[in-house]
C-alpha positions in Angstrom: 21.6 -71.3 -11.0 18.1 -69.2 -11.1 16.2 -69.1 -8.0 12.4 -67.4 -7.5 9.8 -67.7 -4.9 7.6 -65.3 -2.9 10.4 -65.6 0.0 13.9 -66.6 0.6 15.3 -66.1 -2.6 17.7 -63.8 -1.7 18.8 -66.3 1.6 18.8 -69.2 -1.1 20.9 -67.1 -3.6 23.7 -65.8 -0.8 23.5 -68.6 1.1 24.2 -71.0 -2.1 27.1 -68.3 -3.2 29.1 -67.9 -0.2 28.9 -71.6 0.1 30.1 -72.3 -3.6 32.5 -69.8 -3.2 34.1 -71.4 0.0 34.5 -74.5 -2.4 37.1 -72.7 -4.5 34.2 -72.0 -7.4 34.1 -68.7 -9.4 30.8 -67.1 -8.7 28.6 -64.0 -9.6 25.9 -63.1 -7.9 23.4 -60.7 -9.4 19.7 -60.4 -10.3 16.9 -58.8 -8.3 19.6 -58.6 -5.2 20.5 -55.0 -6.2 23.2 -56.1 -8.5 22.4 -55.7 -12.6 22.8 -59.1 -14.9 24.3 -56.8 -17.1 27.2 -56.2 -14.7 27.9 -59.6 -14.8 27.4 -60.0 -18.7 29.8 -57.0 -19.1 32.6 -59.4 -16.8 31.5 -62.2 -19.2 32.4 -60.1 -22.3 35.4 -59.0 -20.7 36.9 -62.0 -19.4 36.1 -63.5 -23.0 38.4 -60.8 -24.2 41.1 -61.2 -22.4 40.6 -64.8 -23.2 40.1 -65.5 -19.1 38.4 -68.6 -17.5 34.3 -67.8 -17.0 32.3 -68.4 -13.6 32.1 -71.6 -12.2 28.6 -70.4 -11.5 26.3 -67.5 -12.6 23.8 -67.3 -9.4 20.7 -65.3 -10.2 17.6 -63.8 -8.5 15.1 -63.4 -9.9 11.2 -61.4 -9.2 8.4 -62.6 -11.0 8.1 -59.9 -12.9 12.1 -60.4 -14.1 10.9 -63.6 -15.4 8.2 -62.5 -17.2 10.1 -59.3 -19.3 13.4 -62.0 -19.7 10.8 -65.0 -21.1 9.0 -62.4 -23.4 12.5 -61.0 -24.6 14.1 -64.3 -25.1 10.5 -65.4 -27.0 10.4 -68.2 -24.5 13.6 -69.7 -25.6 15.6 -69.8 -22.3 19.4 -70.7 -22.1 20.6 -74.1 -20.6 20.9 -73.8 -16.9 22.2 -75.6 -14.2 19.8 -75.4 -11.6 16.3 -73.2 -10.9 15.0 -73.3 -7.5 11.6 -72.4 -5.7 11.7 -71.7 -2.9 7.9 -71.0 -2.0 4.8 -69.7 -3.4 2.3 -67.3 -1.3 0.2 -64.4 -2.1 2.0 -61.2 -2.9 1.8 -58.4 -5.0 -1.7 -58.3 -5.1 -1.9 -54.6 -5.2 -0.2 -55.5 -8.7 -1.1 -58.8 -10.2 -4.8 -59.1 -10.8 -4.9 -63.0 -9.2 -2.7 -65.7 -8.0 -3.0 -67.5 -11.2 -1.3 -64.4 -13.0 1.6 -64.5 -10.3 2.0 -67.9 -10.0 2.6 -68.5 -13.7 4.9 -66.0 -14.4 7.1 -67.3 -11.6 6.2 -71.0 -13.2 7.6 -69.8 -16.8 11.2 -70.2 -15.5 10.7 -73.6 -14.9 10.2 -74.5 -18.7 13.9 -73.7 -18.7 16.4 -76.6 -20.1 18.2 -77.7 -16.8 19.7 -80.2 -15.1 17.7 -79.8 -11.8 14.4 -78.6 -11.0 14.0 -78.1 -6.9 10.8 -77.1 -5.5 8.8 -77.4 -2.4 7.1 -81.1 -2.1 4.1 -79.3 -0.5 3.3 -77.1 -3.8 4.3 -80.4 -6.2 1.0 -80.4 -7.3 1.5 -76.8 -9.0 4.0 -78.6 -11.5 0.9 -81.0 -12.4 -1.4 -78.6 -13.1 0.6 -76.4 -15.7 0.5 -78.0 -19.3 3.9 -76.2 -19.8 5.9 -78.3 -17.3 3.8 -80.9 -15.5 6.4 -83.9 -17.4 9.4 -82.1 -17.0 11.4 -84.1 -14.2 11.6 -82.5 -10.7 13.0 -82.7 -7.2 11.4 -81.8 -3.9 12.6 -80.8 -1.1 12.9 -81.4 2.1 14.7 -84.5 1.5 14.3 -87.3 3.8 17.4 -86.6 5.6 17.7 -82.5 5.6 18.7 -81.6 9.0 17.4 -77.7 8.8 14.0 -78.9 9.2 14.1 -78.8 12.7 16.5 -75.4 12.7 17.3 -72.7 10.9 14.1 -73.7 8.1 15.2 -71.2 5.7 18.3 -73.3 4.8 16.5 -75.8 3.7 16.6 -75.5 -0.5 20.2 -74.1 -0.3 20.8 -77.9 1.4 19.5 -79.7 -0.9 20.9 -77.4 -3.9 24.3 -78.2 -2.4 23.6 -82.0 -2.3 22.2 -82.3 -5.9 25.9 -80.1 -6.7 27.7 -83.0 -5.2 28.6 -81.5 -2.0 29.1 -84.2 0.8 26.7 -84.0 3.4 28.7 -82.7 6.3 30.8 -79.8 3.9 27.5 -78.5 3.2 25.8 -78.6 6.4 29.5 -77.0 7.7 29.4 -74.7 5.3 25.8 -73.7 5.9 26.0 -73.5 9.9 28.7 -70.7 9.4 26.1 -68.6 6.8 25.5 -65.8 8.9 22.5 -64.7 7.1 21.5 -61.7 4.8 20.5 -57.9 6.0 16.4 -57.4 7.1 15.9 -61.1 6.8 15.9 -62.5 10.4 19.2 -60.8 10.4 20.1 -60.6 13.9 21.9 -57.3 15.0 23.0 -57.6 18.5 22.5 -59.8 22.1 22.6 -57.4 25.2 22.3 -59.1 29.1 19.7 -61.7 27.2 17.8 -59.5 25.2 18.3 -60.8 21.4 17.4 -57.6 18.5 16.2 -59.2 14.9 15.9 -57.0 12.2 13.1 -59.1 9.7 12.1 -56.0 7.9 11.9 -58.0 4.5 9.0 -59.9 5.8 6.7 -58.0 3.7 3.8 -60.5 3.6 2.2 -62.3 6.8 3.3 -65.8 6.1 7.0 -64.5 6.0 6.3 -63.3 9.7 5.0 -66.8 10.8 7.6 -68.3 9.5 10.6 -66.2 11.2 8.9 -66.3 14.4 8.4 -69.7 14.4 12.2 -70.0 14.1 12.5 -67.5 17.6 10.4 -70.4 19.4 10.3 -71.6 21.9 12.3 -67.9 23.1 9.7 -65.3 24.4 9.3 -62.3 21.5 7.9 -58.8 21.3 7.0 -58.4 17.9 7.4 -54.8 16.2 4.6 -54.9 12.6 2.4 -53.2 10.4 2.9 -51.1 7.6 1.2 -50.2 4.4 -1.3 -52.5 2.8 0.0 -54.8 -0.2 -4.0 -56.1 -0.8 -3.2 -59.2 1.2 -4.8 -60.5 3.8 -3.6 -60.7 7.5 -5.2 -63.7 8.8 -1.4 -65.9 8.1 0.0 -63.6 10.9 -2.7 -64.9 13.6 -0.3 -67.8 15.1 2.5 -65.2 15.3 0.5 -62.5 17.4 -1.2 -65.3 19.7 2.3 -66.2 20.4 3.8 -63.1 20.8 4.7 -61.5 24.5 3.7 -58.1 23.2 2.7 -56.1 19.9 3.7 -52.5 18.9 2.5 -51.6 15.3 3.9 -49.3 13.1 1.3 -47.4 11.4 0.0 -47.9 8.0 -2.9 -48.7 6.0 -2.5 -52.0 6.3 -2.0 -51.5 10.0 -5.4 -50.0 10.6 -8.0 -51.5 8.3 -6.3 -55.0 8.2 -4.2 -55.8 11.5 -6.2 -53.9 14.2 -9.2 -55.2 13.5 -7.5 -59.0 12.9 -5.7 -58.6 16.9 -9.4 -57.0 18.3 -11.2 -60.1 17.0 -8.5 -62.3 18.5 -9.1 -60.4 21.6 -5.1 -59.4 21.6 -3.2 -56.6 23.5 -1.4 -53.7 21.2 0.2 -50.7 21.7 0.0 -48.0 18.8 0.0 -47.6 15.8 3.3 -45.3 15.8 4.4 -43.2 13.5 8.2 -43.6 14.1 10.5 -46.3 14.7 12.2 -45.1 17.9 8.5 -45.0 19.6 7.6 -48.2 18.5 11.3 -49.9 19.4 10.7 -48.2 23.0 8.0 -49.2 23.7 9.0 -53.0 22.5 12.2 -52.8 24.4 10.6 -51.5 27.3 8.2 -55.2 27.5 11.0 -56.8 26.6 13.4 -55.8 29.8 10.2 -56.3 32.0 9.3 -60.0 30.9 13.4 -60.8 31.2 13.6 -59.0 34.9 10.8 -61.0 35.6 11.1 -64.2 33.8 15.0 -64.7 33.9 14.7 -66.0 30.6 16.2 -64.4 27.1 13.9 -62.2 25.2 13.6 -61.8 21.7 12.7 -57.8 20.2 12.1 -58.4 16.5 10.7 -56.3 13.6 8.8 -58.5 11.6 6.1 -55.8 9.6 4.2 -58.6 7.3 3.4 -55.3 5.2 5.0 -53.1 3.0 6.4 -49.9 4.3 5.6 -46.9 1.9 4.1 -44.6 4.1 6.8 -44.3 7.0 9.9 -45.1 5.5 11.5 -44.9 1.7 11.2 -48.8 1.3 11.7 -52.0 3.6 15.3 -51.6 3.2 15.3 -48.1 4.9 12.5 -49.6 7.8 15.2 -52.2 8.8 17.9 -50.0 9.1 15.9 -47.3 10.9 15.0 -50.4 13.3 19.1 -51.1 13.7 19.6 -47.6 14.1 17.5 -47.8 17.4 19.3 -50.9 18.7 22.8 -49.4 17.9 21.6 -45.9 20.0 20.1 -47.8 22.8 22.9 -50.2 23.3 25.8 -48.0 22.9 24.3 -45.3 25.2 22.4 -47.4 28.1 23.3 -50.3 30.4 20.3 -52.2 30.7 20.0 -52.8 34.3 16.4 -51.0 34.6 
């Protein structure tokens, strides 16, 4: 199974793992996750060896520019697979690919793949009709009719439908996916302190990633930690998410200062910053946060959402979230939150 997309892969590939693996099925997960395919085709060659039984499933991420290297290797001759997946397509890596076309079809190339299933979004169908390479090759869309993470938890949605097209009944797999508990940096919630909730989306390196994890906090107040360095993206895709934030801290950052500052003045928006360090900027956040709840009696929400990348601050986005969890752990451990 071979997942892509601009975001949630990594969600989709986990999420589709530890649900597989709950089924009594043999998987690997590798790929652009951190973990080498040549790990797992060193266990192959191994387990062939010792004349053991294979995976059940081989569960692969994969960046678009994985799938371009592996499609000129294999001369465009891919292996018979299972399953590839989509799970979105948005602007990204323009500080590397010279257009959307460029990006877009390298990402496309791993759907001329022989497979059983093709899954993709029904609202970027028409992407399938307008490459020459794949527009007859048989598809499926998703949502289907009946996927009940539309209304919550949205980023579950392919990893459903995965598990349907794999046979799974409907209520194992939405059982098995209410008990996911998610992946590190992406929405990944780190702690719940006397109704103040503490997400840790650091992977949201592109604005539409931010909309679409806040729009999962709704309808619960949040003060919304972002900016970074610039990807050559544009920042306009955040707007919903800083209209309906309580408060904005920004982290500095190219990005930060000649694409979101000026974006949150013409929306006529409050900020504080930018800051050069985490702890000021999770302050400061905190700080709004504990007000609005002492005032509102309602639960607040303190999330790191950046919508950038974060070169110039911290090591990678990786390193941002867990400079951001770092903060919750110290303030948590050492305060009681009654100011």
């Amino acid at each position: 199974i071979c997942v892509t997309g601009t975001k949630g892969k990594t969600t989709t590939v986990s999420a589709l793992t530890e649900a597989l693996t709950h089924l009594g099925k043999d998987c690997y997960l590798c790929g652009n996750v951190g973990i080498s395919a040549f790990f797992a085709l060193k266990e192959i060659e191994k387990r062939k060896a010792e004349k053991r039984a294979l995976f059940d499933y081989l569960i692969i991420e994969l960046s678009s520019w994985q799938i371009h290297d592996a499609y000129i290797s294999l001369q465009g001759k891919w292996p018979k697979m299972e399953m590839v997946i989509l799970t979105n397509i948005y602007l990204d890596h323009q500080n590397t690919y010279s257009s959307l076309y460029t990006y877009t079809n390298d990402k496309l190339q791993l759907f001329t793949a022989p497979c059983n299933y093709r899954l993709v979004p029904t609202n970027q169908r028409s992407l399938f009709k307008k490459s020459l390479n794949i527009s007859k090759l048989p598809i499926t869309t998703f949502p289907s009719l009946f996927n009940p993470f539309k209304k919550y938890k949205t980023q579950l949605i392919p990893s459903y439908d995965a598990l349907r097209l794999l046979k799974v009944s409907k209520a194992y797999a939405i059982h098995l996916l209410n008990n996911y508990k998610g992946t590190p940096h992406r929405c990944e919630q780190i702690a719940l302190k006397n109704d103040i909730m503490y997400v840790n989306d650091s992977a949201a390196t592109i604005a539409e990633a931010v909309n679409f994890s806040t729009s999962n906090i709704k309808p619960l107040s949040f003060h919304l930690i972002c900016g970074g360095t610039d990807k050559n993206l544009p920042p306009e895709k955040m707007s919903k998410s800083l209209k309906d934030a309580s408060s904005i801290v920004l982290l500095d950052g190219s990005f930060t200062r000649h694409k979101l500052i000026p974006l949150i003045e013409k929306l006529k928006l409050s900020y504080l910053g930018p800051y050069k360090t985490m702890r000021d900027a999770f302050m400061l956040a905190n700080a709004f946060a504990i007000a609005k709840r002492n005032s509102t009696k309602q639960t607040q929400v303190v999330i790191l959402s950046p919508g950038a990348a974060s070169f110039e601050l911290f090591t990678n986005e990786f390193a941002r979230g867990d400079a951001f969890k770092k903060e919750v752990v110290d303030y948590i451990s050492g305060s009681d939150d009654t100011e």
